[in-house]
C-alpha positions, 0 to 999 in steps of 0.5 A: 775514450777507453774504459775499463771492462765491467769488474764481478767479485763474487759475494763471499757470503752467497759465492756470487748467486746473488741471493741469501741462504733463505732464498737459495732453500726453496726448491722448484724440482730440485733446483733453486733460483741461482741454478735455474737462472744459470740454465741454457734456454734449451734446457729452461724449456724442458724443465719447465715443460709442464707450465705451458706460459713458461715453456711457451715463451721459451719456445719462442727464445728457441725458436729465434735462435737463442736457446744457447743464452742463459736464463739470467743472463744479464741484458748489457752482455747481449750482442746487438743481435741477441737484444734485437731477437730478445725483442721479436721473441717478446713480441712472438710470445704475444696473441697474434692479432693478424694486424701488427707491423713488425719492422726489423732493421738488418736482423741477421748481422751477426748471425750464423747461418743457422740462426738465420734460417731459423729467424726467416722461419719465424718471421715467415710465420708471422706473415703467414699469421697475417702480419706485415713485416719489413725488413731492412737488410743487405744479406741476399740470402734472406732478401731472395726470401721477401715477397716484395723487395724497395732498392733504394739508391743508386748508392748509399747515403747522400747519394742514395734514398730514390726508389731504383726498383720494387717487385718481386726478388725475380722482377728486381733481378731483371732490372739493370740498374739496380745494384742489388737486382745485379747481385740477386739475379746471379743468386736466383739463377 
């Protein structure tokens, strides 16, 4: 079944900022609530750079890859992707208590090379901070970057579930019948 895309009329009373005159009057550093909501995280981070609790969160949205996203921009408009690290960036923003399992199912589908080097770099720090993270994802770039990889096989769905190998990225690469190991150790070579 098909459905019609969302429709948005703007208000003719507030020209679509969703608040009233009252609201829109009060200023923080000369912006109102419409214009700092309609800001890109990156520049959110700069403006408030003086609240170390605010800029601390949006750090950590930078820091995941999702500085290009507005401030008020509504959640159903995010990809996958972008809620998933909406997420993790949640959770990053927390004290760290060096005991938390962080379980990521494919974080990198649909991410641009970039963002994926900056979520690996995230997720490195979390594991540096004593932290467990496993990661379920069939992209080889980020896969050469764990510490101890499960292939489960030898193929997918029914045909899979069995523990083919488990070790290093080196050791899995070293192990023929692994399906991923083949592909990795030209990757590693």
């Amino acid at each position: 079944m098909h459905f019609l895309p969302d429709v948005y009329v703007p208000c003719e009373i507030c020209k679509g900022k969703r608040y009233n005159r009252d609201t829109l009057e009060i200023l923080f550093k000369g912006r109102n609530i419409s214009e700092v909501l309609a800001m890109p995280i990156e520049e959110a981070l700069e403006f408030f750079s003086n609240q170390p609790p605010i800029a601390r969160h949006l750090q950590t949205l930078v820091d995941v890859g999702l500085g290009y996203v507005r401030l008020g921009q509504p959640a159903p408009t995010l990809s996958g992707g972008e809620a998933q690290r909406v997420k993790l960036a949640s959770e990053l923003a927390k004290r760290s208590t060096g005991h938390t399992m962080y379980i990521l199912d494919e974080p990198t589908t649909g991410l641009h090379f970039e963002d994926i080097r900056r979520l690996l770099t995230v997720l490195s720090r979390l594991v540096d901070q004593g932290n467990t993270v496993l990661v379920i994802e069939h992209n080889l770039d980020v896969v050469k970057t764990a510490d101890w990889l499960i292939d489960l096989g030898p193929e997918g769905g029914t045909g899979g579930g069995k523990v083919i190998a488990e070790g290093t990225p080196e050791q899995v690469a070293a192990i023929p019948e692994s399906h991923t190991g083949r592909f990795l150790s030209r990757l590693l070579a």
